[in-house]
C-alpha positions as CSV (number, residue, x, y, z in Angstrom):
1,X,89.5,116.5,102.8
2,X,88.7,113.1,101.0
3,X,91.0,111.5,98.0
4,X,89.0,110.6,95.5
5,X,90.1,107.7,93.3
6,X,88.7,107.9,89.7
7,X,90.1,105.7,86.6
8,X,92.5,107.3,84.7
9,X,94.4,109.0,87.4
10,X,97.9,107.1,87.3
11,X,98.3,107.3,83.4
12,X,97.5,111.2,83.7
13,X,100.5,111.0,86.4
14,X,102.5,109.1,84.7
15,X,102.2,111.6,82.0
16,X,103.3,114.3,84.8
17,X,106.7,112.6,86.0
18,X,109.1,112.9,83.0
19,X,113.2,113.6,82.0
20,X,113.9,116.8,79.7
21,X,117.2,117.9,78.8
22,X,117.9,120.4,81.6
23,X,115.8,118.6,84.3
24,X,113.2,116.1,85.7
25,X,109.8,117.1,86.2
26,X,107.5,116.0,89.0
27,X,103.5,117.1,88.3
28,X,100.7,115.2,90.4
29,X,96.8,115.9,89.8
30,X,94.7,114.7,92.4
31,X,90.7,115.0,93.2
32,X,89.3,115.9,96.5
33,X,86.2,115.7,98.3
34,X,85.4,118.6,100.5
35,X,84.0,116.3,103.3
36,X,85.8,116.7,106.5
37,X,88.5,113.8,107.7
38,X,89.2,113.7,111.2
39,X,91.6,115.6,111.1
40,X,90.4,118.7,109.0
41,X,87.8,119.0,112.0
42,X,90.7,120.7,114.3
43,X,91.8,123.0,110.8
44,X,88.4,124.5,110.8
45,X,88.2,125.4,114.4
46,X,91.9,126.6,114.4
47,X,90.5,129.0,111.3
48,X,87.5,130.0,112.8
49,X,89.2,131.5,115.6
50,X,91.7,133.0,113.7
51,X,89.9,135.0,111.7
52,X,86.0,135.1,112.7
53,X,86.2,138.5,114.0
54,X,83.8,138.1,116.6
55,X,87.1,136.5,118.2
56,X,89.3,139.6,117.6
57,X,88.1,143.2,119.5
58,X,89.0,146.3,116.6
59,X,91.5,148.4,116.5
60,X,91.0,151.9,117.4
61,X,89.8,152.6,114.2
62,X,86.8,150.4,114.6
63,X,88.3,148.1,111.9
64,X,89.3,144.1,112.6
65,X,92.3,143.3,110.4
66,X,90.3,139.9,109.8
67,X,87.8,142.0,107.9
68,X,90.5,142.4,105.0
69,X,89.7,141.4,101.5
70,X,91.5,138.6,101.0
71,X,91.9,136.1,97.7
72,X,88.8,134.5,98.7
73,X,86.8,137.6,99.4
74,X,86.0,139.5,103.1
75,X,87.8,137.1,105.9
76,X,85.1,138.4,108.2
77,X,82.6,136.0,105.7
78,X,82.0,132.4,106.4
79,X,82.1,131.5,102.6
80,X,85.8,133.5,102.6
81,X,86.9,131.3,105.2
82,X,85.6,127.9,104.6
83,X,87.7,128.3,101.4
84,X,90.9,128.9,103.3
85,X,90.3,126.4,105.4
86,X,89.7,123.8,102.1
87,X,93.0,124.9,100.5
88,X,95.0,124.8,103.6
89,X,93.2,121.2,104.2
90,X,94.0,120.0,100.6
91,X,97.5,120.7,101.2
92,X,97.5,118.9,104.4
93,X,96.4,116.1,102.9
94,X,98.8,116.1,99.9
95,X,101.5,116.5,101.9
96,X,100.5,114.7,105.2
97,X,104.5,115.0,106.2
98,X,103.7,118.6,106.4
99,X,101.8,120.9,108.4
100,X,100.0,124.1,106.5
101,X,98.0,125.0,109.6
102,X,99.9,128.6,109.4
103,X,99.7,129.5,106.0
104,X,98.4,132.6,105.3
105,X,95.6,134.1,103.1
106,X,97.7,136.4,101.2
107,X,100.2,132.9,100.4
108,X,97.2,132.3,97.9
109,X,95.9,134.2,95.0
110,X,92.8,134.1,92.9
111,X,93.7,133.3,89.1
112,X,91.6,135.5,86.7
113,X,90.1,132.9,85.2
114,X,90.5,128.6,84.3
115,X,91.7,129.5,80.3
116,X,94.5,131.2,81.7
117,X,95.9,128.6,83.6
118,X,95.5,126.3,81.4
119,X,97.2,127.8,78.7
120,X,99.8,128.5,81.5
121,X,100.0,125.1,82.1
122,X,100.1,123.9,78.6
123,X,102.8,126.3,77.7
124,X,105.1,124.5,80.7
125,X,104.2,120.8,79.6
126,X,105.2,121.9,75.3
127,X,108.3,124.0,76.6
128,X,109.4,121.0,78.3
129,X,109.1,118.6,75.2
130,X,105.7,116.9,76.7
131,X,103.6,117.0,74.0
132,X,101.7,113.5,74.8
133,X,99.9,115.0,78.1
134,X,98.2,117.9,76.3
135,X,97.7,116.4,72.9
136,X,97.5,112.3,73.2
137,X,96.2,112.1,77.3
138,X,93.8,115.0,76.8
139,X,94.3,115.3,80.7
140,X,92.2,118.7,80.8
141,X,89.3,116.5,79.2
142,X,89.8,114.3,82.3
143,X,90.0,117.2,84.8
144,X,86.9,118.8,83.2
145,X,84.8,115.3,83.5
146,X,85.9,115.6,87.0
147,X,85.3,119.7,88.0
148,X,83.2,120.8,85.5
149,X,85.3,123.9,85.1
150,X,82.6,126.5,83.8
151,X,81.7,126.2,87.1
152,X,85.5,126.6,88.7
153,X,87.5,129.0,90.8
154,X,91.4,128.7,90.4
155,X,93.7,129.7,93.3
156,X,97.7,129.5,93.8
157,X,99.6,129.2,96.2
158,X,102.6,131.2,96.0
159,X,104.7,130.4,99.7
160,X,107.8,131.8,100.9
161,X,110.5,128.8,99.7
162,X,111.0,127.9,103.8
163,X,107.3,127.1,103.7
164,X,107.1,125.5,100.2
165,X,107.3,121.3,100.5
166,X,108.9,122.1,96.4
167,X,111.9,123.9,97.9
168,X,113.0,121.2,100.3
169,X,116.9,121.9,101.5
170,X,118.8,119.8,99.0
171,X,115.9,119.5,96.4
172,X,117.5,121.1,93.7
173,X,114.3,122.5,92.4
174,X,114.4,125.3,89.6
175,X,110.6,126.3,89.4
176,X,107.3,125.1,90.9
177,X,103.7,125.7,90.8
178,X,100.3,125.0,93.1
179,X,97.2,125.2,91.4
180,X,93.6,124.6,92.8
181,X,90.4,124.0,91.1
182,X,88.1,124.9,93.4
183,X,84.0,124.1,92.4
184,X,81.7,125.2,95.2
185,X,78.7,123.7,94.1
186,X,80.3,119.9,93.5
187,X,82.4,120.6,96.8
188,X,84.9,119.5,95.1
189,X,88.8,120.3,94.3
190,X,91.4,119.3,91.9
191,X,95.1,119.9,93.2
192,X,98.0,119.8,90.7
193,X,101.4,120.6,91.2
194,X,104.4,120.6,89.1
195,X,108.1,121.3,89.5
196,X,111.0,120.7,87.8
197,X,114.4,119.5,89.9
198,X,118.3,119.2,88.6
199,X,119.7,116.8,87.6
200,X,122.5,117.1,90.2
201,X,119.4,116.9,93.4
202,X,118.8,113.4,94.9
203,X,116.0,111.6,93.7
204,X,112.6,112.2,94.3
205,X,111.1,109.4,96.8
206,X,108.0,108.0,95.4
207,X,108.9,109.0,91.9
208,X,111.5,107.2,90.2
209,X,111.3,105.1,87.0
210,X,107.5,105.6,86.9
211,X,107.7,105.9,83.1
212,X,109.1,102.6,82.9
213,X,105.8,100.9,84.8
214,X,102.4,99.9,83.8
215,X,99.2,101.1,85.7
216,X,98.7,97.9,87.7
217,X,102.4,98.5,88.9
218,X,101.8,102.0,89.9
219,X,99.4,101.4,92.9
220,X,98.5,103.6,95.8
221,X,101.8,104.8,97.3
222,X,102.2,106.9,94.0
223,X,98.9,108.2,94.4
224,X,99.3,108.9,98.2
225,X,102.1,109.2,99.6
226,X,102.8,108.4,103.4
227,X,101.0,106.5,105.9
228,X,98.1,108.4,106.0
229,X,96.4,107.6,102.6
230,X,93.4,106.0,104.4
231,X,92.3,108.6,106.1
232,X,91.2,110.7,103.0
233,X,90.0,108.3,100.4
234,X,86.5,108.8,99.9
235,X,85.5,106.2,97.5
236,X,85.9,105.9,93.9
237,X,85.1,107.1,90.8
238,X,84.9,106.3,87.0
239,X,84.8,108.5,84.0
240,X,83.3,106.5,81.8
């Protein structure tokens, strides 16, 4: 998967990473490309073998379990897989500390539909007391310029906590969420997550006092954490 830079990006961030009364809340969005890195190359075959069925010999029923319905449809389709392997790679690339090689299909669900979220979303963000991100930022303006959401699949991604990088030992985090837009035809996806952390849980590397900085100040390592930023920008891109 490629990052893709566009302008906007840290002040719809910034927005994402504030203080309320009970606790501090993390968010992200970030646009990929669904052009393969190097190492997304290895993902796909790892995928492919997993669940092609002409890997796996049925059972004696005749049936391969890799022939189950799964969020993204029949895992014994190509189309069902490639988008497994897209989410799994868009975590892999958000979290380059971590590993997602093994998540499984039924980790990730199929939202009924972009409003939905949205409004799920939106509802979080107001509860909270962050009225400047829906209402002043506009950031599902920006998100739309960017995925074109008539044309848009959401998924979650709902782990187990020992597999979630939101529930790391210590973290302190009260509640969490994964979304992906997902728009076949751009082969493109917007990832945004959100979680919100005690007060009482160390701080959140990467994160602190970003309220307090300007754009210029914000710089790459906000957008891309780690060392391996480089391998998944793509280019960039402008709204305007």
């Amino acid at each position: 998967m490629k990052f893709l830079e566009y302008a906007g990006i840290d002040a719809i961030n910034s927005a994402l990473v504030f203080e309320t009364p009970e606790c501090k809340v993390y968010g992200r969005v970030e646009p990929y490309s669904c052009k393969a890195a190097g190492a997304d190359k290895k993902l796909y075959k790892q995928i492919e073998f997993k669940y092609d069925p002409s890997n796996s010999p049925p059972d004696e029923s005749g049936m391969s379990f890799r022939s189950i319905i799964s969020p993204f449809g029949p895992l014994d389709q190509p189309a069902s897989r490639k988008t497994l392997f897209y989410l799994i790679g868009t975590l892999n690339a958000s979290f380059p500390d971590y590993d997602f090689s093994d998540a499984k299909p039924e980790q990730f669900r199929k939202e009924p539909s972009v409003a939905m979220v949205v409004n799920s979303v939106n509802a979080t963000l107001l509860n909270h007391g962050n009225e400047r991100a829906v209402k002043e930022l506009r950031i599902w303006d920006s998100i739309d310029t960017l995925i074109e959401f008539e044309d848009t699949d959401v998924y979650s991604y709902n782990p187990e906590s020992d597999s979630d990088p939101n529930e790391e030992e210590g973290g302190g985090t009260l509640w969490s969420f994964n979304y992906f837009f997902f728009n076949r035809r751009l082969k493109r996806i917007i990832y945004l997550t959100m979680k919100g952390v005690s007060y009482g849980a160390p701080s959140e590397e990467g994160h602190d006092d970003y309220s307090d900085m300007s754009d210029d100040d914000m710089g790459v390592g906000y957008r891309r954490r780690g060392l391996r930023y480089d391998d998944y920008v793509a280019g960039e891109m402008d709204l305007m």
